[in-house]
N, C-alpha and C positions, 0 to 999 in steps of 0.2 A: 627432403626433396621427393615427390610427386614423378614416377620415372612412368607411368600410365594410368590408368581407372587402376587397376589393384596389386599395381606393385608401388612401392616408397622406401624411402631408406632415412635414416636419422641419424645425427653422430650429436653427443654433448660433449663437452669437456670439462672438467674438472680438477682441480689441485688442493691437498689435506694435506695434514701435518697430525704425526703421532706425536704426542709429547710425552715417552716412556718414565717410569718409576724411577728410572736411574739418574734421570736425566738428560737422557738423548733425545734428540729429535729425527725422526723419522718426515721427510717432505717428499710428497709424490705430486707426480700431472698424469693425469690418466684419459681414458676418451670410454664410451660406452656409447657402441653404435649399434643399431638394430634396422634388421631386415623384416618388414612391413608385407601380409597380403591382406587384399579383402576378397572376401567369399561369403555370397548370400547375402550382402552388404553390412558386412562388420569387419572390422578391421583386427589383425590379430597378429602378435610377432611370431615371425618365422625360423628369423634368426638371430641369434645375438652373442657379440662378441666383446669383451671387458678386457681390459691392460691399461696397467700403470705401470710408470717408472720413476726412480729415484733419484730427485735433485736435490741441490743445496737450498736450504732453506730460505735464504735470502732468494732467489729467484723469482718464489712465489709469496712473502712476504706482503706485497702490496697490496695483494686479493683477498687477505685472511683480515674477517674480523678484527681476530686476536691475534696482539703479535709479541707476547711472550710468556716464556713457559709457564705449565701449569704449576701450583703450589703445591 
């Protein structure tokens, strides 16, 4: 989102899955947003902020490639 000439903000989101040695599965949904300026006319991140948290696996299932454990 474009908030004037040189400020903007961005958010992605995202969901991974660890599939540990033991055989657990670790499943996150996370978001990675970033605070945008431009100066001199180039753009450059100002700020940024990352967090995940842990769901059940099935949750996010339907968005993964792969959908079972590794071998």
């Amino acid at each position: 989102m474009i908030v004037s000439d040189t400020v903007a903000s961005t958010t992605l989101g995202f969901v991974g899955r660890i599939d540990r040695l033991d055989g657990a599965v670790v499943a996150f949904d996370g978001r990675s947003q970033l605070g945008w300026t431009c100066t001199g006319g180039e753009w450059k991140i100002r700020h940024e902020l990352n967090y995940a948290w842990v769901v059940e696996p099935e949750t996010i299932q339907s968005f993964l490639g792969k959908t079972e454990p590794a071998q």
